[in-house]
N, C-alpha and C positions, 0 to 999 in steps of 0.2 A: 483700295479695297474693291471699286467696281471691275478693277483686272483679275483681280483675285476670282471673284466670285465668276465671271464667265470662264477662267482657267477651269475652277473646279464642276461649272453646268456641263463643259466640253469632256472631263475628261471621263465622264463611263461612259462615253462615246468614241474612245481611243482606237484607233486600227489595230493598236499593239499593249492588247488589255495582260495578256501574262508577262510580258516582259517586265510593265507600271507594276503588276503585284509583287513579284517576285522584287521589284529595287527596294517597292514598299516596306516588302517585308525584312527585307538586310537594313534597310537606317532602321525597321524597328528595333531587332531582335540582337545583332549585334551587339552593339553596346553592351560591356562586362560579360561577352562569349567566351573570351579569351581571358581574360584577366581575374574574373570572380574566384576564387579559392574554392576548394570541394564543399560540399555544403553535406552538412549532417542531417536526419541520420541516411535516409534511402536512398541518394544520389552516390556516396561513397562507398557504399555497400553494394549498390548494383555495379558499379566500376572499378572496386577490390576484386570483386567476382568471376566479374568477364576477363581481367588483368590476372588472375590466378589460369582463367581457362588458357590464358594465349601464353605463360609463360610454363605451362604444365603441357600444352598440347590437349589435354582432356577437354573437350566439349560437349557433354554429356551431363559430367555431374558439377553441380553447379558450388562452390563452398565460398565463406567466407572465413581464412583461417584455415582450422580443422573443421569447421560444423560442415556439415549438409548441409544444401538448403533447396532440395529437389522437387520441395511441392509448390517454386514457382515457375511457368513456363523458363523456357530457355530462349524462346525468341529475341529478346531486346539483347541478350549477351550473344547472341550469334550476330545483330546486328553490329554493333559495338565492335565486337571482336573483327569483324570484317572492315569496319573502320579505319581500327586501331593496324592491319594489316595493310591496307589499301595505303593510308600515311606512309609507313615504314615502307613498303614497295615504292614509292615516291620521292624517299631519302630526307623524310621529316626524321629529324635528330628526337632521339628517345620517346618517341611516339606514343608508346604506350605508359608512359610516365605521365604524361600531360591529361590534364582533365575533361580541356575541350574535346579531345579524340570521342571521349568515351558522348558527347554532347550530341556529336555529330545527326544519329539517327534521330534523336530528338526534334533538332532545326530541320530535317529534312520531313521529317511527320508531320511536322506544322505547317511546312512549307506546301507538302502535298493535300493538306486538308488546306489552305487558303485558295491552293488552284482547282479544285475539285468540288470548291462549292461556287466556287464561279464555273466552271468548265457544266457542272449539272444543275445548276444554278439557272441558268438560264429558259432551258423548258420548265421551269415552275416560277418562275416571278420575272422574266424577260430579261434582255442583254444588261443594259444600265441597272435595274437595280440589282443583277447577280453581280455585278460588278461593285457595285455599293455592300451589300453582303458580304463579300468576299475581303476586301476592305477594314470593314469595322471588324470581322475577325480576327484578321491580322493584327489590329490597335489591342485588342483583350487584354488584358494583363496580365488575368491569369494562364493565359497562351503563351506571353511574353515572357513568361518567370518558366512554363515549362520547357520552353526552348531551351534555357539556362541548367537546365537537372536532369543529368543522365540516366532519366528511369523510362517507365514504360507510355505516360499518358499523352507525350504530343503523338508519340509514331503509332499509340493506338488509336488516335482521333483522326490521323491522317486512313486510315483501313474503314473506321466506322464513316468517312464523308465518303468515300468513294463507294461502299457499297451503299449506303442511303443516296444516294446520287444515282445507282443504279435503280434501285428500288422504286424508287420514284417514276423515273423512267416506265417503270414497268407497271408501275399503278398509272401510270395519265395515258398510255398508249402500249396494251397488253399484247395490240395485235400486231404491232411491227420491234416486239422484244423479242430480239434475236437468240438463238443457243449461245453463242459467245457471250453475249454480255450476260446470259444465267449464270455461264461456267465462271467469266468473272468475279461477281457477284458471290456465288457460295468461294470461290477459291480466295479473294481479300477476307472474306468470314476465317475460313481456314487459319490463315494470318495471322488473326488477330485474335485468334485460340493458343496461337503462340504467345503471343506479344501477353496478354493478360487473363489467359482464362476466359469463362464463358461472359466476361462483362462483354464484349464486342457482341459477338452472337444475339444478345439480351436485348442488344437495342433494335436490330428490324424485327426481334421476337416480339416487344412489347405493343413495335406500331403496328405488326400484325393485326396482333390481334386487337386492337383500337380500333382500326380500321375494317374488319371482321364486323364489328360488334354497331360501328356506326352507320358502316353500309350496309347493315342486314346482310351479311353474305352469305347465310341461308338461302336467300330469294336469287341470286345471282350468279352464286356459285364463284365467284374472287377469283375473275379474269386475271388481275394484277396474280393472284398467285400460281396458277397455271399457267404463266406465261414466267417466272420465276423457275419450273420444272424442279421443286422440293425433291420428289423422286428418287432422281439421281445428282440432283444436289448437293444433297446433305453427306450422303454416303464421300463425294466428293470434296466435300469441306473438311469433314472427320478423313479423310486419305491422307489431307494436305497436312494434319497434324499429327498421321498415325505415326512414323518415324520417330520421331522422338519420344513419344510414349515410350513404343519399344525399346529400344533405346536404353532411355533414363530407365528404365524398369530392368531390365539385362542388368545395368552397372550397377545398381542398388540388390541386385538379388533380389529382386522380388518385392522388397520393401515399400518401393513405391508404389505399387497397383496396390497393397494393403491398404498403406493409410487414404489411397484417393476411394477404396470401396467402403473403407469406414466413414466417410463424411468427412474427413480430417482436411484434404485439399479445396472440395468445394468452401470450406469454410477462411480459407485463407487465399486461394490462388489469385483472388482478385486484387489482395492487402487490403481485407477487409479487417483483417485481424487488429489494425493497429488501434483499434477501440477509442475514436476519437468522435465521439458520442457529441450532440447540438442539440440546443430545444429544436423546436417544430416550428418550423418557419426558420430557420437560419440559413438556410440557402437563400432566401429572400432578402434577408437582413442585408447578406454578403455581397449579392448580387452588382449591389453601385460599386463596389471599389471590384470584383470578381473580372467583369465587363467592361470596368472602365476604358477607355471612355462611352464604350458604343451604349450604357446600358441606363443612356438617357432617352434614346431611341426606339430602345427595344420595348421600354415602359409606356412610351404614347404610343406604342403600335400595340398593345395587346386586345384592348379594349373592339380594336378594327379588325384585326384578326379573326378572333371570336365571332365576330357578328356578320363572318362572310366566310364561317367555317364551310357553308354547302358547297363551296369551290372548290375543286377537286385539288390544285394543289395547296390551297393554301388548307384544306383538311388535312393532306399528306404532312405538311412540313407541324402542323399541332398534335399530328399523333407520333412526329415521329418526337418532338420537343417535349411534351408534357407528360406522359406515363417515364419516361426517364428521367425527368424532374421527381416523379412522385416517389419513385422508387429506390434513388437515392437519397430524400430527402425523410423514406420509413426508412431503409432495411440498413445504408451502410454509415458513413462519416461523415463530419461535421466540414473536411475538407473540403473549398470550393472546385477543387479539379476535378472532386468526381462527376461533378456535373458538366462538363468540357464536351460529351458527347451531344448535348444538343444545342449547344451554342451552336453550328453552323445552321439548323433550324431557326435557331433565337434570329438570327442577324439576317437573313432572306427575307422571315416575316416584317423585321423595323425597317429592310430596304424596301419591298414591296408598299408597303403603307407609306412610305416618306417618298416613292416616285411615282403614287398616284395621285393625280391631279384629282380625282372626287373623293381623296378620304375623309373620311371621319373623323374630327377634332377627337381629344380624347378625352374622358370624363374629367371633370378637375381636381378632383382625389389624385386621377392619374398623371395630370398635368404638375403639381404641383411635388408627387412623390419623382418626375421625374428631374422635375430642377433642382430638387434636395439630391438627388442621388448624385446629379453632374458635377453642382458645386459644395458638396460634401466631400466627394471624393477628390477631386480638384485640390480643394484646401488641405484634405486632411494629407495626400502625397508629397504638396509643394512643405507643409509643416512640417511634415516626418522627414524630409532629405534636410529642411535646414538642421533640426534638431538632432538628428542622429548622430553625428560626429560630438554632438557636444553630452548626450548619455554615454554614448561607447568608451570615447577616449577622453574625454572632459574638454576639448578642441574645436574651435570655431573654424568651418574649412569653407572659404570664399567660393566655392564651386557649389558646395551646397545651397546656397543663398541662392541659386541662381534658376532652382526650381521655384521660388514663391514669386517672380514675374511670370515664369512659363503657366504656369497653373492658374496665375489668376488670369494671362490671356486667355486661355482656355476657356474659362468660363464665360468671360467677358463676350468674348468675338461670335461661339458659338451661342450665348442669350441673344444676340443682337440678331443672329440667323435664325431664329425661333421666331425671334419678336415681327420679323419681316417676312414671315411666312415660307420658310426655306428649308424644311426639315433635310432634307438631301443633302445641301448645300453644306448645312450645321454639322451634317454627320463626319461630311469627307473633312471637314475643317479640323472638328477635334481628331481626325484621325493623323491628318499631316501635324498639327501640333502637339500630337503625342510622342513624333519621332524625337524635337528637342528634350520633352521631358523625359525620357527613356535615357540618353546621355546624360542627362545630371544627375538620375537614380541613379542607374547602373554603371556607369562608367565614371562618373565624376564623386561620385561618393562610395557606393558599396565595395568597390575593392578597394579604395583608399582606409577602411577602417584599420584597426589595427585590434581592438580588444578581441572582437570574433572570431579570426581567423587565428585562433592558436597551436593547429596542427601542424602547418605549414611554418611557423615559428618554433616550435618546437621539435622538428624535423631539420632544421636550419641549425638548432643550436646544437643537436648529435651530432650533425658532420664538422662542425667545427670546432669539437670536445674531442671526435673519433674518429676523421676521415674514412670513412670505407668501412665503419662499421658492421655487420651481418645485421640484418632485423633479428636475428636469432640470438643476438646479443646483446639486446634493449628491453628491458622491462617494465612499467607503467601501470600507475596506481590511482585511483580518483580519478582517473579520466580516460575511459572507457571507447573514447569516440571514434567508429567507421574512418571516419578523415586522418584519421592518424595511421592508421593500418593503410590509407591508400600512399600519406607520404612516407611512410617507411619501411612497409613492406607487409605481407600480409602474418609473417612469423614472429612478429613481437609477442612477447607474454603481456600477457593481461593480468597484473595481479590483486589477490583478495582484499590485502590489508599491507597495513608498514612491516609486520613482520613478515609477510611470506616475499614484500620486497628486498628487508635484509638479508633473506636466506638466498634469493635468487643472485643479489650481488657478490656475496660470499662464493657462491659455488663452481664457479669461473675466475680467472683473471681477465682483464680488458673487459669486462663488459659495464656497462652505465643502466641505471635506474632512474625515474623521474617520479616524484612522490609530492602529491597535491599535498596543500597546504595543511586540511583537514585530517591526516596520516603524518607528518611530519614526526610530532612528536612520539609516535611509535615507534616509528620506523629507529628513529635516534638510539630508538632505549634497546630493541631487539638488533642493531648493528654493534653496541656495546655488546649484550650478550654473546654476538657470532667473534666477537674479536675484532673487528676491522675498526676502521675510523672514515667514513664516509669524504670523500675529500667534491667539495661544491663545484661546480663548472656552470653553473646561468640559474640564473630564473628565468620564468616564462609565465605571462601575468593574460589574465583577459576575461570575457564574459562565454562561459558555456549556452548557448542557446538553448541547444536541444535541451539541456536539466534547467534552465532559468535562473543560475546565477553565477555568479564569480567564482572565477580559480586560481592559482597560484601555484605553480610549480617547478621544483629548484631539482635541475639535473644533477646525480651522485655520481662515482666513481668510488673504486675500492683507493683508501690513501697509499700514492704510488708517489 
């Protein structure tokens, strides 16, 4: 342990500190990159989408299916789509079939907000502890699971570190912020106008004006923002997005500049729509399993934070953390990802506070909310990976089991770095022992299940009823789900009831039906009435997540 412990004082003192983040961040992030099955509902629907754009050629209008769906940027599907091309120029076999393709921007969004808070990291809380920052970000979980989901939140957190990384910069030292790093700076905003709507933008808007308002910037006149050149900034960031406005506005006829002058896009472009409402304070609740591991760290640093806010960065990195806390925690969702924009703040300030030799213990309210948070979280991960297999499938899987050692080292090894005065030490610890726990989640358990993953199952039991089926020639009932449409195509019907599945089977020959359990006995009665006699080819059994419970559904054919 005493090798250990100098390994870990030496190394945010590495010569070759990105190459260590970057390995860091593949043993984390890895694990079930490749393997995890589409995951419902937003990840196969962003990746049904972008896979309609690359097989349509149209990159403009965005659809799932038939629908529209234009009031959200277009960024993440041009990223994706350049992916899923770049693969395929490469001579990756069915490229745009596979789900990691569609992942790709994501790990790289993460990857670039890990190096970006080290890389700006360092003029606000020094080398070693941006290096420790940089770090416990990487460990996040909720970082860790975004890598994993083909939507917009890691590659827009990768846009939001580099411009508050800028921003920064340009608050601690206005007078050697060059024009390039402004035009940088509004042009990653531009970005990230794509990537998610005005949420990017929102966040140097918020610290703004925190920062306005703490500095008196009445009396000063906010060097940091005159050195930022708003001016021709802004007009510059709105440039970097105007194209595809135009654009999607042209292909839509017009429709879209309607609905965004009515309020209808601001209202949704963010995915604010998806109405997943928290009491007040549930971003705090979340926070220990949100952050895990780092967000034992980040709770004894708050208290030291605060009371050495008149520090010019450590003011920056709580205006640029806390109004976007607040803000997600009134206006949008109970989701912990929406708060992912100031985690690279959160983890600066618990590195800053854990590599200063005069810190501040921290209250013991907060001392003891952070031990509950470490080995809460610890237990409640290593519990859930063994027990999962045995809700899902009713199966006891020896790989699971093998989270409840990892997690209790976890707590163990880093209490003992606590108890010995090491907060630094403790941090990089649970962060190198999150990489084993990450393969027994992710790779040793969650693609091993079997009840969840029913699309892919059910995708599996078409081609071996139909070989070569058309998606236009499959219809499905009670189970609705985006993942399905990505493994069979985006032209499946979708139908209302058993009867409009009997009628859709009747009205062709060769084609197949799959009808949930809960429609069966309709379907039966309304195929009697069409004249056919439904002849069985599989069941397909498992747990719907996204709806919260069990399905069962038995592939038809017309009796041939």
């Amino acid at each position: 342990m005493q090798r250990l412990g100098q390994l870990l004082d030496r190394l945010p003192e590495t010569r070759r500190p990105r190459l260590w983040l970057v390995l860091l961040c593949l043993a984390l992030w890895l694990p079930g990159f490749f393997t995890i099955a589409p995951g419902d509902r937003d990840e196969s629907r962003f990746a049904q989408a972008t896979r309609q754009m690359v097989q349509t050629g149209d990159y403009v209008r965005i659809r799932l299916g038939e629908v529209e769906r234009n009031k959200k940027p277009a960024g993440i599907h041009w990223t994706q789509a350049g992916a899923v091309h770049a693969l395929e120029t490469l001579g990756v076999d069915a490229a745009r079939d596979r789900i990691w393709a569609y992942r790709l921007p994501s790990l790289a969004g993460a990857l670039i907000a890990v190096l970006a808070t080290w890389h700006f990291g360092r003029a606000l809380v020094g080398r070693r502890a941006a290096f420790l920052g940089a770090a416990l970000l990487a460990s996040c979980l909720v970082l860790t699971f975004e890598t994993h989901i083909a939507k917009t939140d890691a590659a827009l957190l990768g846009t939001v570190a580099i411009a508050m990384g800028l921003m920064g910069r340009a608050y601690l030292n206005p007078a050697t912020f060059s024009a390039r790093q402004a035009a940088g700076f509004w042009l990653v905003l531009g970005l990230s106008l794509l990537l998610k709507g005005p949420v990017g933008p929102a966040v140097p808007l918020l610290a703004g004006f925190t920062l306005a308002a703490a500095d008196s910037a009445w009396r000063n006149s906010a060097p940091w923002l005159r050195a930022l050149r708003p001016a021709w900034g802004v007009p510059l960031m709105l440039l970097a997005a105007l194209p595809w406005f135009v654009a999607v506005n042209i292909a839509t006829e017009g429709r879209f500049l309607t609905e965004a002058l009515g309020g209808d896009m601001l209202g949704k472009v963010g995915g604010a729509d998806e109405n997943h409402w928290g009491p007040p304070g549930y971003y705090i609740l979340t926070f220990g399993v949100a952050a895990f591991p780092a967000a034992f760290l980040v709770l004894r640093a708050l208290a030291g934070a605060w009371a050495d806010r008149l520090q010019p960065a450590t003011r920056f990195l709580l205006a640029w953390a806390v109004p976007v806390w607040l803000m997600f925690e009134a206006v949008t969702t109970k989701l912990p990802h929406y708060t992912l924009p100031a985690f690279p703040a959160l983890m600066l300030l618990a590195a800053a506070w854990a590599m200063d030799p005069l810190r501040r213990p921290p209250p013991r309210w907060l001392h003891w909310l952070s031990l509950l948070a470490l080995v809460g979280a610890a237990a409640g991960l290593g519990i859930a990976a063994a027990i999962l297999p045995v809700l899902a499938d009713g199966a006891v899987s020896p790989v699971s089991l093998l989270g409840l050692p990892v997690a209790a080292a976890i707590a163990v090894l880093v209490l003992r770095e606590l108890r010995a005065g090491q907060p630094a030490r403790a941090g990089l610890l649970a962060v190198a022992l999150a990489v084993p726990l990450n393969w027994v989640v992710l790779e040793g358990v969650l693609p091993r299940l079997t009840a969840p993953w029913i699309s892919p199952r059910l995708a599996a039991l078409v081609q071996q009823a139909r070989p070569g089926l058309a998606d236009t020639q499959f219809g499905v009932v009670g189970y609705h789900e985006p993942s399905l449409q990505f493994a069979l195509g985006g032209g499946i019907a979708l139908l209302r009831d058993g009867a409009e599945a009997a009628l859709f089977l009747a009205a062709a020959p060769g084609r197949l039906v799959a009808v949930a359990d809960r429609q069966a006995e309709e379907f039966r009665r309304a195929a009697a009435e069409q004249g056919i006699a439904p002849r069985e080819h599989g069941v397909v059994a498992g747990f719907n997540y996204s709806r919260g419970r069990r399905v069962a559904l038995t592939v038809y054919g017309a009796g041939e």
